[in-house]
C-alpha positions in Angstrom: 41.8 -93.8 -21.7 44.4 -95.0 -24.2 47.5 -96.3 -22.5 47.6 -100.4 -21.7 48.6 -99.9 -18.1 48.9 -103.4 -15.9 46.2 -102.3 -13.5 42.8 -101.6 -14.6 41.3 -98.0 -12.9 40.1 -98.4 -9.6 36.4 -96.7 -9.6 36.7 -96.8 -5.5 39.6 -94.6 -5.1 38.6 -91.9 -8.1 35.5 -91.8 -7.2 36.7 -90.1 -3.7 37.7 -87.3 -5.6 34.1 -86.7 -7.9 33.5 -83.4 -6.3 36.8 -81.9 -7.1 36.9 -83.6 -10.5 33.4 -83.0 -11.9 33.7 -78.8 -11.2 35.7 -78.3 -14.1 33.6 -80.7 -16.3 30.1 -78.2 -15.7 31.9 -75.6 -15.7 32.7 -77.0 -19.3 28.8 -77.9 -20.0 28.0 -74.5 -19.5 30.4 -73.1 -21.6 27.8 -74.9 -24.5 25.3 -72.1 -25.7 23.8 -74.6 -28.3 23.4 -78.7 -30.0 22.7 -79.5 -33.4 20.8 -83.0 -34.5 22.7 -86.4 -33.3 24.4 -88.1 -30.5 26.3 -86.6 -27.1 29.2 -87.9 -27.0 31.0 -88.8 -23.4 34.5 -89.6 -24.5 36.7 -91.4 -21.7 33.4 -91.3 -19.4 35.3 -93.4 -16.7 32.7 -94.1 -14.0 29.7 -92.0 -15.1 30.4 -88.6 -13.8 29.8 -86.5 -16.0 26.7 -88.7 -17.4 23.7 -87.3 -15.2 24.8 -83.6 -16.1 25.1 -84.4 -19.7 21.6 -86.1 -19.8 20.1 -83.0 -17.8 21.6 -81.0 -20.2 21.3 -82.7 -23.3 17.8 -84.0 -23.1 15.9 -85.9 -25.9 19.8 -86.8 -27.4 21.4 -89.9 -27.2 24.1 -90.1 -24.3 27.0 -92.4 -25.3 29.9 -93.3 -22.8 33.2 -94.2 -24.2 35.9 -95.4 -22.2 38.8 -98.4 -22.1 38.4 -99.3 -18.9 35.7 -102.1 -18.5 35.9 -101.6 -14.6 35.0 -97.8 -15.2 32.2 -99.1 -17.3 30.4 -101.1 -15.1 30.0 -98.2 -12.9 28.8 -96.0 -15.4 26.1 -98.2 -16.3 24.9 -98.1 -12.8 24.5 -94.4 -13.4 21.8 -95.2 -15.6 22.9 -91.9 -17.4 23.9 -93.3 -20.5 22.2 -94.7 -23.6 24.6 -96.8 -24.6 28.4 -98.0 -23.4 31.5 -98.5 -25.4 34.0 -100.5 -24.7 37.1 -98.8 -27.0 40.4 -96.8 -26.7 40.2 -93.1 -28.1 43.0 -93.1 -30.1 41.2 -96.3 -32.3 37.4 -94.9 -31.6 35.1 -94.2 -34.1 31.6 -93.2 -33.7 28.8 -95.2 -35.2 27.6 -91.7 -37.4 28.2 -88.4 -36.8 27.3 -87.0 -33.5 26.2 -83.5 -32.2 28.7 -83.0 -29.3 31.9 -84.7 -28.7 32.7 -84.0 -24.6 35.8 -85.1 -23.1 36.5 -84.0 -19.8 39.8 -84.9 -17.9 40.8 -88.0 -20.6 42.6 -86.6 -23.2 45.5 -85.2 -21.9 46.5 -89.6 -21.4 46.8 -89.4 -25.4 49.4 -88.2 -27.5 49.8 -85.9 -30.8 47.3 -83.0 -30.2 48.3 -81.6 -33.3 46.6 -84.5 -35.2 44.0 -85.8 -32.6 42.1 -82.7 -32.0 41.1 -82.4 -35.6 40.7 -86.1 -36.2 38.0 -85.4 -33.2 36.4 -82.3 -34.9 35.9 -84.3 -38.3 33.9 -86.8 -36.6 31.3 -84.4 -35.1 28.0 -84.2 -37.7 27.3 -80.3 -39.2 27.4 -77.8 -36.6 28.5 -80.1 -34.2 30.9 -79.2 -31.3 34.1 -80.6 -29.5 34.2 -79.6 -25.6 37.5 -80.5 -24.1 39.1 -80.3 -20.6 42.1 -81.7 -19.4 44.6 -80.9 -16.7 47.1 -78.4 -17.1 49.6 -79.7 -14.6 52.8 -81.0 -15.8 54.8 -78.5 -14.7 53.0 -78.3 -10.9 55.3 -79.2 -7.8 52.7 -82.6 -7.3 54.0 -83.8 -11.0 57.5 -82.5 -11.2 58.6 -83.9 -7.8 56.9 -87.3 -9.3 59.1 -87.0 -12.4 62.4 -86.3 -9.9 62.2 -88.5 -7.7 61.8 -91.4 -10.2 64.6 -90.4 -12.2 66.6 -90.2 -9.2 65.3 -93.6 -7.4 65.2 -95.8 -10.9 67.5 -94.2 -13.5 67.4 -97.5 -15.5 63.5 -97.0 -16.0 63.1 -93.8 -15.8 65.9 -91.5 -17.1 64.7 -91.7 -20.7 62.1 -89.6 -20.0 59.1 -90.4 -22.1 56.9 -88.3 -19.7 53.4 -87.2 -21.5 53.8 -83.8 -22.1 51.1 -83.6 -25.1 48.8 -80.8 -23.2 49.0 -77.9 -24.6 48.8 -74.3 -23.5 45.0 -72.8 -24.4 46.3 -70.5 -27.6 48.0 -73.9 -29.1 44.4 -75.4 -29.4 42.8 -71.9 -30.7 45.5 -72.2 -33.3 44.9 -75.7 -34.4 41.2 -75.7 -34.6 40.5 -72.1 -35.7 40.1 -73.1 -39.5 37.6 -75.4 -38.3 34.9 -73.7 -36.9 34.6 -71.3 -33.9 37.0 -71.6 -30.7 36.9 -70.4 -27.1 39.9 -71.4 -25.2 40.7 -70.6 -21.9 42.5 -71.7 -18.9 41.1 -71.7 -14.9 43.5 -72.9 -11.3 41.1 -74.4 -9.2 42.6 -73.6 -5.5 41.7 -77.2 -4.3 40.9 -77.9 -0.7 41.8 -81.5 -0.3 40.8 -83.1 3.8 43.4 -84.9 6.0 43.7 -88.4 5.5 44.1 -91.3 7.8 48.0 -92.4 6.4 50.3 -89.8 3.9 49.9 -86.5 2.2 46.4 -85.6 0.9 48.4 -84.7 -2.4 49.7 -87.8 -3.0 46.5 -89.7 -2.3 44.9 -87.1 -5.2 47.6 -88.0 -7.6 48.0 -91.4 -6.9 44.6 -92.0 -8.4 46.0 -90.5 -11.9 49.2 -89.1 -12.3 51.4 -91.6 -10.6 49.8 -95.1 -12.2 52.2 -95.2 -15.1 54.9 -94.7 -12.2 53.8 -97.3 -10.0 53.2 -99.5 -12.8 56.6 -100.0 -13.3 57.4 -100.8 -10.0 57.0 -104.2 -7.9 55.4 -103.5 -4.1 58.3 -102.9 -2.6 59.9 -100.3 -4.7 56.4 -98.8 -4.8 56.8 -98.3 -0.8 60.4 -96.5 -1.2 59.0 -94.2 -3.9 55.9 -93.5 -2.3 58.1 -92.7 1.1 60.1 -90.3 -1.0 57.4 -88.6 -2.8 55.7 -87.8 0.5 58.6 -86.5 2.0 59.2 -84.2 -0.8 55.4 -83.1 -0.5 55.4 -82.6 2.9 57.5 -79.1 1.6 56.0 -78.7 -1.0 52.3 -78.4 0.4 52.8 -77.7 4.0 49.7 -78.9 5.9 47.3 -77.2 7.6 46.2 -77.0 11.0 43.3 -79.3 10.8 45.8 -81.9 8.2 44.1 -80.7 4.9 46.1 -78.8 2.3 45.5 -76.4 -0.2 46.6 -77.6 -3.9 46.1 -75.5 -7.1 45.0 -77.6 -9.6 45.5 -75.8 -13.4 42.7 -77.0 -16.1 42.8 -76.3 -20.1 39.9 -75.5 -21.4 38.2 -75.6 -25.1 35.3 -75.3 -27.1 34.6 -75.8 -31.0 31.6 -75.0 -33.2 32.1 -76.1 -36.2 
């Protein structure tokens, strides 16, 4: 995770959502016919995920976690997945030498330039190596784009400028940037996510305030945090209508990629 955000992740409240969030990431792994020689790389690991998976997959390799966030750290060492932990932002990382796989799943899209960062990942890998990403998809979602509105609308004077992260790319932009480099399978998949009532507020916004609305909130003091939060429920309550038993049913779009280099 690359951004300096005032709050340090909260492994309690992501964690609620490691089902939903770790499907697309094997669905990823198994997208991986083959490894060379060297490390497996877990780039932005958070709290350790992905880590069992990788070491099931990727046994007799080194399993290295990467993330920024020392609080997501701590719980991936209790994972006991990993072979090592480092404490680093991607966008400075390097690794130690060359490793086999480079896997990223759901960090990425929180950094910027893909035009430049996607190969600046593939020339790290060793000979043969490959770069497995996934990242959401979802800036253009109802969940993200009443986010955006409503904190234009509520807080012009932080917010009308823009500066949204809009760096994700569509699945052919990535085949396009990486296809001189090796081999590249890109693809696209819309999880139809159920997500279960919850005690207080929309089962959207307790998804997205995990992720998608930190930046937002981090700009905010508590009580202006209240208002918008108010606001953003109200406009989800049409967006995702509830369903009889208070669940809702939110598609979730993920990028995809693979390269073999």
């Amino acid at each position: 995770m690359s951004g300096q955000l005032k709050n340090d992740w909260n492994p309690e409240t992501y964690s609620r959502f490691r089902g939903l969030r770790l499907r697309p990431a094997i669905d990823l792994l198994q997208q991986i016919s083959g490894e060379g020689e060297g490390d497996i790389i877990d780039l932005g690991c958070g709290n350790g995920a992905v880590g069992e998976p990788l070491a099931d997959r990727f046994a007799g390799h080194k399993i290295i976690g990467v993330d920024a966030s020392e609080a997501m750290l701590v719980q991936a060492s209790e994972t006991r997945a990993y072979d090592d932990l480092v404490h680093a932002h991607i966008d400075h990382w390097q690794p130690a030498r060359p490793p086999a796989v480079i896997f990223s799943n759901a960090v990425l899209n929180w950094i910027g330039d893909h035009q430049t960062l996607m190969p600046r990942l593939a020339g790290q890998l060793a000979e043969g190596g490959i770069l497995a990403v996934q990242m959401p998809g979802q800036h253009n979602a109802l969940s993200h784009a009443l986010a955006r509105e409503i904190a234009v609308e509520m807080f012009p004077d932080r917010f009308a400028d823009g500066g949204w992260n809009t760096d994700v790319l569509d699945p052919a932009a990535y085949h396009r940037i990486l296809s001189d480099l090796g081999t590249v399978t890109a693809w696209e998949t819309t999880y139809l996510q159920p997500l279960t009532a919850v005690d207080a507020g929309h089962p959207v916004r307790h998804f997205t305030q995990s992720t998608y609305l930190r930046p937002i909130l981090d700009t905010l003091d508590e009580d202006e945090q209240a208002s918008y939060l108010a606001a953003y429920e109200a406009g989800l309550a049409v967006a995702y209508p509830l369903l009889p038993n208070g669940g809702v049913l939110f598609p979730f779009r993920r990028i995809f990629f693979v390269l073999e280099t």
